[in-house]
N, C-alpha and C positions, 0 to 999 in steps of 0.2 A: 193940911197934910204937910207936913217934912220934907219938902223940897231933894233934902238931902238921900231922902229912902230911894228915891228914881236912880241912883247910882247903883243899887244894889245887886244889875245883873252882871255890871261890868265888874264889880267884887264878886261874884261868884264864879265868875270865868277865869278871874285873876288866883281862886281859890285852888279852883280844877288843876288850873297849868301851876300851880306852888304841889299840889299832890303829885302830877306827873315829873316834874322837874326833881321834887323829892327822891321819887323811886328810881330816878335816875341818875343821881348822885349818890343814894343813900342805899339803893335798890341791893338784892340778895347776890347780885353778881357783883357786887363792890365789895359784899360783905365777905365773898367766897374767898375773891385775892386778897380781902384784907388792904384794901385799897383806902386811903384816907381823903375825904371827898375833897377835903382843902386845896391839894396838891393836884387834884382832874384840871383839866384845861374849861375854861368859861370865857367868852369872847364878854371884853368888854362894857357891850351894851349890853348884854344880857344881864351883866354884872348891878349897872348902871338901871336896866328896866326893873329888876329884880327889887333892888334896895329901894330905889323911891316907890315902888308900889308898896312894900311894906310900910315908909312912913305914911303913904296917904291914906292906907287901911289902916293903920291906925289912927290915925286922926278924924278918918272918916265915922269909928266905930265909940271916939268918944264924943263926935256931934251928935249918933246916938243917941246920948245919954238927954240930951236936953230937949226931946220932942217925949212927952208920957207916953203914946201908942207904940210905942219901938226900944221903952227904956231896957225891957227885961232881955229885950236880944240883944241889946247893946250892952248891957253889962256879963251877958252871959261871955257874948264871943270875947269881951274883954280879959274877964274872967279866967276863961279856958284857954288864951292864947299868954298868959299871964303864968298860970302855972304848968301850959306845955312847956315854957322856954326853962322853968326853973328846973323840971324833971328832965329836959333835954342835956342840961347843961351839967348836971350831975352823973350823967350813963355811960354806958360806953354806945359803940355805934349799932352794932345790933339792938341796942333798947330802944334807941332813938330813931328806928327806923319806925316799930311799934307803937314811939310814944308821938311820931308826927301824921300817923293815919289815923290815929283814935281822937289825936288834934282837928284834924282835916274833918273826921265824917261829922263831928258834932258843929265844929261850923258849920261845914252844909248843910249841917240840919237848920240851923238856927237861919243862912241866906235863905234857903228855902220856905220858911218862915216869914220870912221878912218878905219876900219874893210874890208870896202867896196874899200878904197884908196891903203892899204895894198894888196888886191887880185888884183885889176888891175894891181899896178907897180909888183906882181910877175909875172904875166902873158904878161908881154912885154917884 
């Protein structure tokens, strides 16, 4: 077993609060004032827990790739977080609120997956 999959619920927790933290920078009441979420107030650490969990989910998601029982979710959420940022990056803020839930459910889908793979191989 992939050592590395046992991190998997602490990524999907880390998924959850990046969906909720989303809608609350990016959420329809930002969108209503037309608010630019760059310019909202973020303390710090937030700033700070925010960006290195991004690198460690990703690096975590290309150690993925090198165990076979985990490859295809690990290149899926690679994948898919690969061409949300490229569709993000091109929108404006209203699409990109759109384009980071449809981000968001298909990784959960995929942790959940993984989540589900993780409990089996402990229980054998």
């Amino acid at each position: 077993m992939n050592p590395f999959i046992l991190l998997s619920p602490l990524f999907f927790a880390f998924e959850l609060w990046q969906l909720y933290m989303g809608e609350r920078y990016l959420g329809i009441k930002q969108i209503r004032v037309n608010a630019d979420p760059r310019e909202l107030p973020m303390a710090n650490w937030m700033a700070g827990f925010w960006a290195g969990g991004l690198i460690l989910y990703a690096l975590w998601m290309c150690t993925l790739l090198l165990h076979p029982s985990v490859r295809a979710q690990g290149a899926v959420l690679l994948a898919i977080t690969f061409v949300g940022y490229l569709l993000r990056s091109t929108t404006s803020l209203k699409w990109t609120l759109v384009i980071l839930t449809f981000e968001g459910a298909i990784r959960i889908g995929m942790m959940l997956s993984l989540l589900g793979l993780t409990w089996r191989q402990l229980m054998n």
